[in-house]
N, C-alpha and C positions, 0 to 999 in steps of 0.2 A: 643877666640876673633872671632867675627864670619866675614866672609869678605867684604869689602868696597863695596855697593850697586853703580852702575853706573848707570846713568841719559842716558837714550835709548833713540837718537835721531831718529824717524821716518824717514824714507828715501819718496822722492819725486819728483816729474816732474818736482820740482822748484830748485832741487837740496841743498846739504848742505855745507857748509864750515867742513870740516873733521877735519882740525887742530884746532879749537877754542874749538872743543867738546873734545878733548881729556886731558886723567889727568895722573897725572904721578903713575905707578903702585908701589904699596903699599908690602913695606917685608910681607913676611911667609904667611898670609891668604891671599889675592890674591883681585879680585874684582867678583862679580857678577851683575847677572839680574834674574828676572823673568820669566823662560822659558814660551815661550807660539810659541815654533817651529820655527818662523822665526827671531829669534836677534840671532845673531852672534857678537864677538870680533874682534876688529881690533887694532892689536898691531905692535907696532913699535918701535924696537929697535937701540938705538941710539948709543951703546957702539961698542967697536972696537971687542967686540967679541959676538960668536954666542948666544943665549941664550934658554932654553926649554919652552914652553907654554903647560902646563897640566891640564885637568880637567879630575876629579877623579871621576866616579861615589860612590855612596854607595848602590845603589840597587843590588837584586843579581837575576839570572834568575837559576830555578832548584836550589837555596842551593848554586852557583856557583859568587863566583865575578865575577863582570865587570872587566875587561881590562883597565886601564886609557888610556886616548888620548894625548900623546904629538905630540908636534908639534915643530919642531925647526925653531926658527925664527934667520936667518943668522947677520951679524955681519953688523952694516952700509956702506954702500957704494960697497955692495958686489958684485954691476956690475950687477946682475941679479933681483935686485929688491926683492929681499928675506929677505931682513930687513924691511917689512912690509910685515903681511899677514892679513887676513881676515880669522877668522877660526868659523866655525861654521853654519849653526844652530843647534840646539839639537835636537834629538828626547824627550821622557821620559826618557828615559833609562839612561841618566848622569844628570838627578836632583837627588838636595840633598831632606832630607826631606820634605822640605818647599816650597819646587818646585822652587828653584833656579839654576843657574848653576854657580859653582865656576871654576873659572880661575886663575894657579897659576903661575909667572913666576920663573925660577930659579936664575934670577939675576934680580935687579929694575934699576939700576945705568943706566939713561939716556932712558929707556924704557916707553914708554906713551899708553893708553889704550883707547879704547873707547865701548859704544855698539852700536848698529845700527841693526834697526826694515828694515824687507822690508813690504810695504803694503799690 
């Protein structure tokens, strides 16, 4: 099952409402976008506890897996503001085939997602 495509709101001078764009993240295949270097994931975790944020490359440099990227995104209300992050942009090197980039969380319960382009 391939993973839920996200609606990439452009970022601007005019500014955007953050919370309207976001959708709540999807079990086991994750969401993506179409890398094109500057969209990043902004997730946010609503549960009382921490959760992981991974994108898995499939490409391999020399014969050699990539490294996956997680990122832990803290538990709500964590004081520090680490129940939202902003993770990314991509280079090439964590697209999937199709020149995607998949985004997997390890728990979805109350976690919401969005992507966001810079100009």
């Amino acid at each position: 099952m391939a993973a839920t495509a996200l609606t990439v709101v452009e970022l601007g001078r005019g500014g955007v409402s953050v919370d309207e764009t976001l959708t709540a993240a999807t079990v086991t295949v994750g969401e993506s976008f179409v890398n094109d270097g500057k969209t990043f994931f902004y997730v946010v975790n609503g549960a009382g506890a921490p959760i992981n944020f991974t994108v898995t490359p499939v490409q391999t440099i020399d014969g050699q897996a990539i490294a996956a990227k997680v990122v832990v995104v803290a538990a709500t209300g964590d004081g520090d503001g680490l129940d939202t992050q902003l993770i990314g942009p991509y280079t090439k090197t964590f697209e999937q085939t199709d020149g995607t980039i998949v985004g997997i969380c390890s728990s979805v319960t109350t976690v919401t997602i969005g992507a966001f382009r810079l100009p």
